[in-house]
Every structure is written in structure tokens, then in C-alpha cells.
CHARMM-style PDB file with segment names, atoms N, HN, CA, C and O in Angstrom:
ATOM      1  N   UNK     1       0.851  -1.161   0.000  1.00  0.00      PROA
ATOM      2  CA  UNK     1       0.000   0.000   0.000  1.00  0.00      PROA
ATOM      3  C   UNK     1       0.904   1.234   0.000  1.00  0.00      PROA
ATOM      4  O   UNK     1       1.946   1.197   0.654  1.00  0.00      PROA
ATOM      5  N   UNK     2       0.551   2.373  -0.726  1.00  0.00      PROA
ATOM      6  HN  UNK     2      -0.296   2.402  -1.257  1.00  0.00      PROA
ATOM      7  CA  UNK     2       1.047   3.377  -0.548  1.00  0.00      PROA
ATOM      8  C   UNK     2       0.815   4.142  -0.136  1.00  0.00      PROA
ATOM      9  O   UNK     2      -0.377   4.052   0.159  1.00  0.00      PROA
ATOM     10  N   UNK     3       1.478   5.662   0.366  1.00  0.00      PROA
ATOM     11  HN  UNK     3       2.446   5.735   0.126  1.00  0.00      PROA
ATOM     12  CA  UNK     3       1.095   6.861   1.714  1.00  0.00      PROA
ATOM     13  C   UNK     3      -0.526   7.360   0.747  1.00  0.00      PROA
ATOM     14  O   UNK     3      -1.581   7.312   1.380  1.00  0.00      PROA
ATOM     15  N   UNK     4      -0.550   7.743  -0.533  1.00  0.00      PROA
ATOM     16  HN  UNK     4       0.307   7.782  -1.048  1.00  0.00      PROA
ATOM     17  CA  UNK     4      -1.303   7.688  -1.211  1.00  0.00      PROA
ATOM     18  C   UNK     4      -2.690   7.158  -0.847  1.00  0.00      PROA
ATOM     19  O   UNK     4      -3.782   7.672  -0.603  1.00  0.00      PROA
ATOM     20  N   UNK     5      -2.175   5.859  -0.914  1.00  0.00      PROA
ATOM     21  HN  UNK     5      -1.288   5.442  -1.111  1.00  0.00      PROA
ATOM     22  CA  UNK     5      -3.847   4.663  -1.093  1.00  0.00      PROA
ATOM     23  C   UNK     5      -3.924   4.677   0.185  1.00  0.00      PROA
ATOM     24  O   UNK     5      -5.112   4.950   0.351  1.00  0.00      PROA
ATOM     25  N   UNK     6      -3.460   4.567   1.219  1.00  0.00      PROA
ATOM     26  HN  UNK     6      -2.494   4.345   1.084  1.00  0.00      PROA
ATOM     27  CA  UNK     6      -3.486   4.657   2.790  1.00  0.00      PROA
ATOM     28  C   UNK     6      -3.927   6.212   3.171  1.00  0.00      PROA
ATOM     29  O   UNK     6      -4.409   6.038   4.290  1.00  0.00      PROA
ATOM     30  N   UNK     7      -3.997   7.087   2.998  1.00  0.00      PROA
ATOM     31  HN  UNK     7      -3.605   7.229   2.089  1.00  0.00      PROA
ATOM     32  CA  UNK     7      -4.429   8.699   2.865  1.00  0.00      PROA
ATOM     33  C   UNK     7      -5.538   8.268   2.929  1.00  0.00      PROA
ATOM     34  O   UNK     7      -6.228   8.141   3.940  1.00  0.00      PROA
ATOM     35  N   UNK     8      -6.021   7.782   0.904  1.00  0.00      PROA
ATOM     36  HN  UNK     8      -5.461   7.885   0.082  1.00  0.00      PROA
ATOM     37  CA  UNK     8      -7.029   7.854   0.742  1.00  0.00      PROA
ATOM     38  C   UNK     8      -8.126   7.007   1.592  1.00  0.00      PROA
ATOM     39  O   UNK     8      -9.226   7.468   1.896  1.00  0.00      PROA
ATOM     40  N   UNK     9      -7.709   5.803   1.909  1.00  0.00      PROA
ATOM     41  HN  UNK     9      -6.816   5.428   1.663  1.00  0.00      PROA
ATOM     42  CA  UNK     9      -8.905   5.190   2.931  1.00  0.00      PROA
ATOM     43  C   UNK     9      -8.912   5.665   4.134  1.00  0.00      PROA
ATOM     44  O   UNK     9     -10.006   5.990   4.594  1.00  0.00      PROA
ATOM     45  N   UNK    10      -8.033   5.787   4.733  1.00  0.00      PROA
ATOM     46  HN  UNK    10      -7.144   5.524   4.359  1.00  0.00      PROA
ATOM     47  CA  UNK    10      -7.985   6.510   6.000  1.00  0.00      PROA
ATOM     48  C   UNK    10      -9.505   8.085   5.860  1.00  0.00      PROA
ATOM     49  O   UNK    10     -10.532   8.289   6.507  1.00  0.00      PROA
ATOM     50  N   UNK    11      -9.012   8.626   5.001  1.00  0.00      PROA
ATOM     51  HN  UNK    11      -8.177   8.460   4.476  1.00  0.00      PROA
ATOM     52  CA  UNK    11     -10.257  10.185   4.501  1.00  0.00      PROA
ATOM     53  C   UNK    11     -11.452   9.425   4.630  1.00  0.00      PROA
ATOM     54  O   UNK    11     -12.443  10.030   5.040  1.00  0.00      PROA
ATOM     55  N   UNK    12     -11.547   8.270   4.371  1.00  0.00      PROA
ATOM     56  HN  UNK    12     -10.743   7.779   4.037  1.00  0.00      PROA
ATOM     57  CA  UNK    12     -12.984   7.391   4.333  1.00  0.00      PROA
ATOM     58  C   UNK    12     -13.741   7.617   5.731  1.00  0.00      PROA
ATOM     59  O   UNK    12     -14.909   7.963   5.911  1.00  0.00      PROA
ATOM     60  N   UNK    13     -12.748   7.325   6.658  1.00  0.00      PROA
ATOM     61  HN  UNK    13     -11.799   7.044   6.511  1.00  0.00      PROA
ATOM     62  CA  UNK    13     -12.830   6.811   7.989  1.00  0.00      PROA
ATOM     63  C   UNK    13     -13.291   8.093   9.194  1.00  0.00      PROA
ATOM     64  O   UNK    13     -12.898   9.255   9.084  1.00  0.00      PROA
ATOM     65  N   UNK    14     -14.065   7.671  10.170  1.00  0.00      PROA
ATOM     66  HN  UNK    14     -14.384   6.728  10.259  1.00  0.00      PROA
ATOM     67  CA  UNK    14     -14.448   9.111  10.661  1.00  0.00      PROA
ATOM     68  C   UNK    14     -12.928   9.758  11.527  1.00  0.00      PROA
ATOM     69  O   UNK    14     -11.848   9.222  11.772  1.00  0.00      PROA
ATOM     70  N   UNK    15     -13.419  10.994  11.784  1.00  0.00      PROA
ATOM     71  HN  UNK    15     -14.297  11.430  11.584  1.00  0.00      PROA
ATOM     72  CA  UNK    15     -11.608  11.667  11.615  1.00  0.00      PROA
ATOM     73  C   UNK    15     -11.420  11.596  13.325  1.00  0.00      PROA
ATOM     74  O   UNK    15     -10.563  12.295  13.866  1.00  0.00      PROA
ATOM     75  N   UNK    16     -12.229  10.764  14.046  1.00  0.00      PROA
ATOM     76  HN  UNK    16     -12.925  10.196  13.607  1.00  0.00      PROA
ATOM     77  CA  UNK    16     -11.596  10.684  16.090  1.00  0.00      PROA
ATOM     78  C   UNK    16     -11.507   8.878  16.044  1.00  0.00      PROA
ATOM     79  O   UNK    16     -11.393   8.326  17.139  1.00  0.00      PROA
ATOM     80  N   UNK    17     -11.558   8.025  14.827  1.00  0.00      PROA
ATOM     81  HN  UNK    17     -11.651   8.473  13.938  1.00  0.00      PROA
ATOM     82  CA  UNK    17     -11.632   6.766  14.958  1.00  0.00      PROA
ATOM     83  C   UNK    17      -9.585   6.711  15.090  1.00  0.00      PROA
ATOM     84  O   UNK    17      -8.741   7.118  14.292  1.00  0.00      PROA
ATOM     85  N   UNK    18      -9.425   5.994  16.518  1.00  0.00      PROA
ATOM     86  HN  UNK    18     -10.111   5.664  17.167  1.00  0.00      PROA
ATOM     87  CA  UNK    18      -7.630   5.580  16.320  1.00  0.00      PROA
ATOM     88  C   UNK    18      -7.523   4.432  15.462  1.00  0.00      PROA
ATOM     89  O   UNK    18      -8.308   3.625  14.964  1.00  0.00      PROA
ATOM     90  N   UNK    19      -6.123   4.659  15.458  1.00  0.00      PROA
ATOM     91  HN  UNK    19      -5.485   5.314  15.863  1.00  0.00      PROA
ATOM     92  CA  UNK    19      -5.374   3.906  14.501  1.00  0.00      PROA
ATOM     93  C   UNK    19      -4.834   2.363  15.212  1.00  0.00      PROA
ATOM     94  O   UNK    19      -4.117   2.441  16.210  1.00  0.00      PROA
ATOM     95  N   UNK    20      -5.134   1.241  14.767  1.00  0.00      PROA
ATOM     96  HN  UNK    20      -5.717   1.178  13.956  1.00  0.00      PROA
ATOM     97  CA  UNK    20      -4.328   0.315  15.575  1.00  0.00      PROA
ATOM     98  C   UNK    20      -3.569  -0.698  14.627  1.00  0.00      PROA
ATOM     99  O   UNK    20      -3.739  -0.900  13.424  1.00  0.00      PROA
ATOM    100  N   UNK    21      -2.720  -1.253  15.478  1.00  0.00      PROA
ATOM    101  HN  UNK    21      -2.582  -1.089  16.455  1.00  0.00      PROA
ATOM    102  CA  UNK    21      -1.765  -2.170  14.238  1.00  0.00      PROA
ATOM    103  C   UNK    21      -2.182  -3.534  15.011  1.00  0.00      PROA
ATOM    104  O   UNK    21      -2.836  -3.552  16.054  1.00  0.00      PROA
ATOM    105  N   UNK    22      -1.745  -4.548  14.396  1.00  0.00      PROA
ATOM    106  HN  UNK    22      -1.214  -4.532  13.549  1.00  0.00      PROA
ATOM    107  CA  UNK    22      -1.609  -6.050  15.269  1.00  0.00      PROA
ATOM    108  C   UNK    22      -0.384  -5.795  15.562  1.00  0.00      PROA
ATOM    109  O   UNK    22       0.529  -5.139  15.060  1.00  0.00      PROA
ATOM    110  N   UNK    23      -0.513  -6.334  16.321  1.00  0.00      PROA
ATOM    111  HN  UNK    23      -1.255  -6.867  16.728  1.00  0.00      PROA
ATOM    112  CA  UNK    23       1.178  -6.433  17.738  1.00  0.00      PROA
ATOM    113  C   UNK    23       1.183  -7.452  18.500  1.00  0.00      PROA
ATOM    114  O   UNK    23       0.475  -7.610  19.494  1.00  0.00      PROA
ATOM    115  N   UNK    24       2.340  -8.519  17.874  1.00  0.00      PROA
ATOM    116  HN  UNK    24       2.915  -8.391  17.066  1.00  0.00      PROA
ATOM    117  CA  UNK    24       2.737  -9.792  19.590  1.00  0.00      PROA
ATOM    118  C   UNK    24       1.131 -10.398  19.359  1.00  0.00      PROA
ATOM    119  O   UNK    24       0.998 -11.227  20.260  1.00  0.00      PROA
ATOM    120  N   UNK    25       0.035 -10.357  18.666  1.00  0.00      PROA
ATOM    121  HN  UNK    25       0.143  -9.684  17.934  1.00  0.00      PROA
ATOM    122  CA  UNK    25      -0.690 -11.573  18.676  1.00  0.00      PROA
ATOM    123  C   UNK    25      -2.351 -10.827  18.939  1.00  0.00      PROA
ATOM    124  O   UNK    25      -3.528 -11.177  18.858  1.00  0.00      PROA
ATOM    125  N   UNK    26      -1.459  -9.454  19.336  1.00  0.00      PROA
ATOM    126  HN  UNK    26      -0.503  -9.169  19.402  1.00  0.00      PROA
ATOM    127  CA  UNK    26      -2.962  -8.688  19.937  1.00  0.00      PROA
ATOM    128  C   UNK    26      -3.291  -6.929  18.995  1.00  0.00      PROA
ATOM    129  O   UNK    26      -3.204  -7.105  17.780  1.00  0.00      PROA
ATOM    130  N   UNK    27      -3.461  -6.154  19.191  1.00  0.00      PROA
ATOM    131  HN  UNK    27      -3.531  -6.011  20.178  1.00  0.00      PROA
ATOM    132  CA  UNK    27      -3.729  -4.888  18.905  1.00  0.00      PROA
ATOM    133  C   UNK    27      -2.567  -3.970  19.671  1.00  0.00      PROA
ATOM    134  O   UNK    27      -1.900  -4.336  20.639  1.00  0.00      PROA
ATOM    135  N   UNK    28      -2.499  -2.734  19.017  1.00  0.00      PROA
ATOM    136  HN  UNK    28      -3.041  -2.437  18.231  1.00  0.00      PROA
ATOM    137  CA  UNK    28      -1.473  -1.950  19.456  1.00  0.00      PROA
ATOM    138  C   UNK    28      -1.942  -0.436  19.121  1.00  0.00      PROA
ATOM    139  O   UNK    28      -2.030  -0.370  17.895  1.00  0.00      PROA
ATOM    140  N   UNK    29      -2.277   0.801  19.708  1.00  0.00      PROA
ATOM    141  HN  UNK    29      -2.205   0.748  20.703  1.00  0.00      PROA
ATOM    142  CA  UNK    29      -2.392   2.184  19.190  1.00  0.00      PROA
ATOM    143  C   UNK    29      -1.146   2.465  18.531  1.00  0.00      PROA
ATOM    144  O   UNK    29      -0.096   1.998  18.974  1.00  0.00      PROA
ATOM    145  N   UNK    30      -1.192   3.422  17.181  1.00  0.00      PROA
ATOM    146  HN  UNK    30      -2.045   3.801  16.822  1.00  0.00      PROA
ATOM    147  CA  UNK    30      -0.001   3.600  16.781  1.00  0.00      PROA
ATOM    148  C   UNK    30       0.057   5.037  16.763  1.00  0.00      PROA
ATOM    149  O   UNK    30      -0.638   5.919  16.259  1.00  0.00      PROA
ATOM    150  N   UNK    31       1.387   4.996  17.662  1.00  0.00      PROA
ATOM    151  HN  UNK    31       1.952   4.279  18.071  1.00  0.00      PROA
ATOM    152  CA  UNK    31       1.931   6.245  18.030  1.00  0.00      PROA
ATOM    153  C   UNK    31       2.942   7.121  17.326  1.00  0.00      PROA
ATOM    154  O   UNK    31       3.255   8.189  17.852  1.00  0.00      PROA
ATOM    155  N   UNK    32       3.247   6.909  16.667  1.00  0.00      PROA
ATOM    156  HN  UNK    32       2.993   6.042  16.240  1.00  0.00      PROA
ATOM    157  CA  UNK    32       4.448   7.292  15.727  1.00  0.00      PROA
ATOM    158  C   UNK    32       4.475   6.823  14.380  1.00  0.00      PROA
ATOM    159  O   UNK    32       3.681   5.960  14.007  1.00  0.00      PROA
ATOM    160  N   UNK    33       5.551   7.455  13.423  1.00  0.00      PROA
ATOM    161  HN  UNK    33       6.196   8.156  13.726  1.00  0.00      PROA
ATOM    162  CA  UNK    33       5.625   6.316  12.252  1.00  0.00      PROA
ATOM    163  C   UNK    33       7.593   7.067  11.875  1.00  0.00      PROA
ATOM    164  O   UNK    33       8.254   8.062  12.173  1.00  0.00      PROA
ATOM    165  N   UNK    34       7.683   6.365  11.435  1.00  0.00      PROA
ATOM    166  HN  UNK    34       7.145   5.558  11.193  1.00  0.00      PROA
ATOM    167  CA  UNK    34       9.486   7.018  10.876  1.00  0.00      PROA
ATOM    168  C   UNK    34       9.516   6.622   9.404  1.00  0.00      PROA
ATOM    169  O   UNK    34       9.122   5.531   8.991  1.00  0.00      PROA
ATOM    170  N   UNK    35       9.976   7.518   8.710  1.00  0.00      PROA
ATOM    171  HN  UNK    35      10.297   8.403   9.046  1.00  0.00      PROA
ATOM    172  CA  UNK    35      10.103   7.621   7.090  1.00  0.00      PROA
ATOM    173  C   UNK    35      11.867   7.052   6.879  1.00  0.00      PROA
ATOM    174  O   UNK    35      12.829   7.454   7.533  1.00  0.00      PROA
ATOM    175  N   UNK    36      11.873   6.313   6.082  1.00  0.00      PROA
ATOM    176  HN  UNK    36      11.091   5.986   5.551  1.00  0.00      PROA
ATOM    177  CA  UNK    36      13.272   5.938   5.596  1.00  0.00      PROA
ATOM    178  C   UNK    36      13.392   6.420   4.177  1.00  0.00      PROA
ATOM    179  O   UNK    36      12.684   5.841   3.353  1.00  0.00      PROA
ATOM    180  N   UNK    37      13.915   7.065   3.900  1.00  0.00      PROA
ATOM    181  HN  UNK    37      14.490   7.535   4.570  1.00  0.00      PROA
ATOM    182  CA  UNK    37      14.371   7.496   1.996  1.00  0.00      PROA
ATOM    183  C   UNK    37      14.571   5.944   1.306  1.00  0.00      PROA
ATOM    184  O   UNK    37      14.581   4.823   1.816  1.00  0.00      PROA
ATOM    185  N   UNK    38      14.684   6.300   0.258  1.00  0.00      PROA
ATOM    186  HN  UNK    38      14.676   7.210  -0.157  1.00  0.00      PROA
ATOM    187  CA  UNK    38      15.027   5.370  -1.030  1.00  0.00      PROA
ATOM    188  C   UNK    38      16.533   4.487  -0.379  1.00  0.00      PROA
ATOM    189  O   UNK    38      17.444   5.092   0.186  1.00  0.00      PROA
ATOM    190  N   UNK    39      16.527   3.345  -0.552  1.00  0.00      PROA
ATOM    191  HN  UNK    39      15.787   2.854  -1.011  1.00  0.00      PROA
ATOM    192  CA  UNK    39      17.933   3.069  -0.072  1.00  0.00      PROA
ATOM    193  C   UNK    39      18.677   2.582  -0.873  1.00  0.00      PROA
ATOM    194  O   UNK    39      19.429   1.653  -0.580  1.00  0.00      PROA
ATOM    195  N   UNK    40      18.592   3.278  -2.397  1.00  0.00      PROA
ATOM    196  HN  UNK    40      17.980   4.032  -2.635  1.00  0.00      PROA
ATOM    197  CA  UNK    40      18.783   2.800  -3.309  1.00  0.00      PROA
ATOM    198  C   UNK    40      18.422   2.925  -5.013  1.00  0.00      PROA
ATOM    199  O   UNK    40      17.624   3.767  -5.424  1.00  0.00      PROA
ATOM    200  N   UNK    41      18.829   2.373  -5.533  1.00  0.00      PROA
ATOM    201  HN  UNK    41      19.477   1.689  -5.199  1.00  0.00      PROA
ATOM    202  CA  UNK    41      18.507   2.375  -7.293  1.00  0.00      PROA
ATOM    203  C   UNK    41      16.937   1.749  -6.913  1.00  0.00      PROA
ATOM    204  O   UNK    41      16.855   0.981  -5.954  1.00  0.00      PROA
ATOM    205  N   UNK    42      15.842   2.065  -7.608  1.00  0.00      PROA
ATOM    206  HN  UNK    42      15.909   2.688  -8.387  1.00  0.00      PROA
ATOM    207  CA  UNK    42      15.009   1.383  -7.420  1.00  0.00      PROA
ATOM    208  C   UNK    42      13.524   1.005  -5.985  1.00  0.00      PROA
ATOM    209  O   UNK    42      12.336   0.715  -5.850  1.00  0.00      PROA
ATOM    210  N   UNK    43      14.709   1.286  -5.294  1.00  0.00      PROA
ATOM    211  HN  UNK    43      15.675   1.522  -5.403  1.00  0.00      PROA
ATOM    212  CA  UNK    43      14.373   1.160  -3.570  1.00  0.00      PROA
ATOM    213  C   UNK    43      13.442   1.761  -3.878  1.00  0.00      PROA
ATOM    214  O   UNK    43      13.599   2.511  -4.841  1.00  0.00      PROA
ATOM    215  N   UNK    44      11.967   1.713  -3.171  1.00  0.00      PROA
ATOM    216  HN  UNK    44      11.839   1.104  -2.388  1.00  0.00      PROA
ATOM    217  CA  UNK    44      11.014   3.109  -2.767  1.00  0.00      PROA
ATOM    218  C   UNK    44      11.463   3.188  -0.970  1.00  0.00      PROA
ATOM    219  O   UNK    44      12.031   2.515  -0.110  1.00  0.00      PROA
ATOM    220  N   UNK    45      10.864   4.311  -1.123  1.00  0.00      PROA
ATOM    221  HN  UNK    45      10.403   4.858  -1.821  1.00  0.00      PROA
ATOM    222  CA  UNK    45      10.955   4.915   0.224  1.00  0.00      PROA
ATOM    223  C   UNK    45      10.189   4.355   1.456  1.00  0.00      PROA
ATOM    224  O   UNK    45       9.461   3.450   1.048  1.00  0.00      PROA
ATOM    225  N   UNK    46      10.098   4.475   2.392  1.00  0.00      PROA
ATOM    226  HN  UNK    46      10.689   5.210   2.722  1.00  0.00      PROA
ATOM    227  CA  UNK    46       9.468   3.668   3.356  1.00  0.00      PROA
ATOM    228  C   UNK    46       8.748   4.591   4.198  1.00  0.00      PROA
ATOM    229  O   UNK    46       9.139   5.750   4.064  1.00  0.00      PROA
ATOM    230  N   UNK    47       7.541   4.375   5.266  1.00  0.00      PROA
ATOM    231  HN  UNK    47       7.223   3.433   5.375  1.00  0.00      PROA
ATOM    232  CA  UNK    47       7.335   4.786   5.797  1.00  0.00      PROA
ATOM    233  C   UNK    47       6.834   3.705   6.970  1.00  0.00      PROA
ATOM    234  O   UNK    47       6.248   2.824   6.340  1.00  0.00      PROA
ATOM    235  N   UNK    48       6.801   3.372   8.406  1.00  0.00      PROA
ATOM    236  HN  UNK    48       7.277   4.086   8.918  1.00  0.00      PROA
ATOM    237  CA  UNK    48       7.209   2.422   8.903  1.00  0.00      PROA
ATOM    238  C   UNK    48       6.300   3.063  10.194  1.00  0.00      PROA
ATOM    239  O   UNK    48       6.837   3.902  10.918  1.00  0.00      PROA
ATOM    240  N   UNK    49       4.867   2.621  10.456  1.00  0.00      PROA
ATOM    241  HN  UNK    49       4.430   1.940   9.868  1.00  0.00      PROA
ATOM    242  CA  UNK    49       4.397   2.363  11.694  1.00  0.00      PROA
ATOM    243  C   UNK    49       4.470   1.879  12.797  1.00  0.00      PROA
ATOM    244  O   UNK    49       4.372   0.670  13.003  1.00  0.00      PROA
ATOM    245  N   UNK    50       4.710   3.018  13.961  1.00  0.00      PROA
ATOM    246  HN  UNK    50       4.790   4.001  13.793  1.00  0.00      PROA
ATOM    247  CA  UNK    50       5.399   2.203  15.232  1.00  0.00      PROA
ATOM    248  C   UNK    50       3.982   2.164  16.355  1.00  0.00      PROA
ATOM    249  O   UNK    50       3.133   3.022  16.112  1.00  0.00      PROA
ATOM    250  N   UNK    51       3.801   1.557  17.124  1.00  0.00      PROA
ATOM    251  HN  UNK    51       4.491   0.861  17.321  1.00  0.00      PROA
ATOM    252  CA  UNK    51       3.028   0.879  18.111  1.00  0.00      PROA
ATOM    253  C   UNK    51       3.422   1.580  19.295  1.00  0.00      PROA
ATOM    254  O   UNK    51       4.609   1.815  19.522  1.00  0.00      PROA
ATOM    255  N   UNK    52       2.666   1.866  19.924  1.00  0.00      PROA
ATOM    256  HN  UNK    52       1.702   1.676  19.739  1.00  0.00      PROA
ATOM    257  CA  UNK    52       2.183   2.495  21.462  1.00  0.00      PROA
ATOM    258  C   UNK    52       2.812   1.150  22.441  1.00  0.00      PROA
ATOM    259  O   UNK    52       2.106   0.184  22.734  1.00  0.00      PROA
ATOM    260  N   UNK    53       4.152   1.284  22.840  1.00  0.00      PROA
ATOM    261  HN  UNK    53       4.726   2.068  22.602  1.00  0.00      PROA
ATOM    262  CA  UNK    53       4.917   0.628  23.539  1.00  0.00      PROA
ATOM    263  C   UNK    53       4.527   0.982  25.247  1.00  0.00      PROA
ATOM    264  O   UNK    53       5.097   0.250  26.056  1.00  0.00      PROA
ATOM    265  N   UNK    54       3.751   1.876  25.719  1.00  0.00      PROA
ATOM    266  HN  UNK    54       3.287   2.471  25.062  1.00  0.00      PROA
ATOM    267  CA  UNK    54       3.132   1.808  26.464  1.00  0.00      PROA
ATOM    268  C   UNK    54       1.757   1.238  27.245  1.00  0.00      PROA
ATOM    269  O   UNK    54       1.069   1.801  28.096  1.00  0.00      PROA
ATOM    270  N   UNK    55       1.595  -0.309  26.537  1.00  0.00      PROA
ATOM    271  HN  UNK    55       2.154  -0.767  25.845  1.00  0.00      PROA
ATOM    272  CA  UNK    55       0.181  -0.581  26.827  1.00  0.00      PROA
ATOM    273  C   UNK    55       0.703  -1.704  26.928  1.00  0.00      PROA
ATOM    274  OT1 UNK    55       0.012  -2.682  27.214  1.00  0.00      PROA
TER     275      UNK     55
END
């Protein structure tokens, strides 16, 4: 999926609904995300959802 197609469904969604990932077997709020550049010829860029390490 791209930041794009992920934008776009997300706009679908009502705008106070959180975000959760699967985590370890269960659900996780996601608190962050970190972007990595191209790492490379070809590479696309990354963008990398991190989990609410507090729960």
C-alpha cells in the first residue's frame, strides 16, 4: 500500500476513529511512524508504523 492509497482510505474513515496495528498476537495504538528514503537504485521509500509501547 502506498502513503497515497493509505491517505485515501484513512479520509474514508471518521476523523476521532484511532489507529491500531496487530502487535505480539494482539492490537497496538499507533503512536508514531518514521520515514526511511530510497535506499537505493530502485528502492522506494518507506514509511514504517510504530506501536504504542506503552500498553
Amino acid at each position: 500500500m502506498t502513503v497515497a492509497e493509505l491517505v485515501e482510505a484513512l479520509a474514508k474513515l471518521p476523523a476521532d476513529a484511532v489507529v491500531l496495528m496487530e502487535s505480539d498476537g494482539g492490537l497496538s495504538l499507533v503512536s508514531a511512524l518514521d520515514f526511511v528514503a530510497a535506499q537505493g537504485p530502485g528502492a522506494p521509500a518507506e514509511v514504517i508504523l510504530l506501536p504504542n509501547m506503552e500498553e
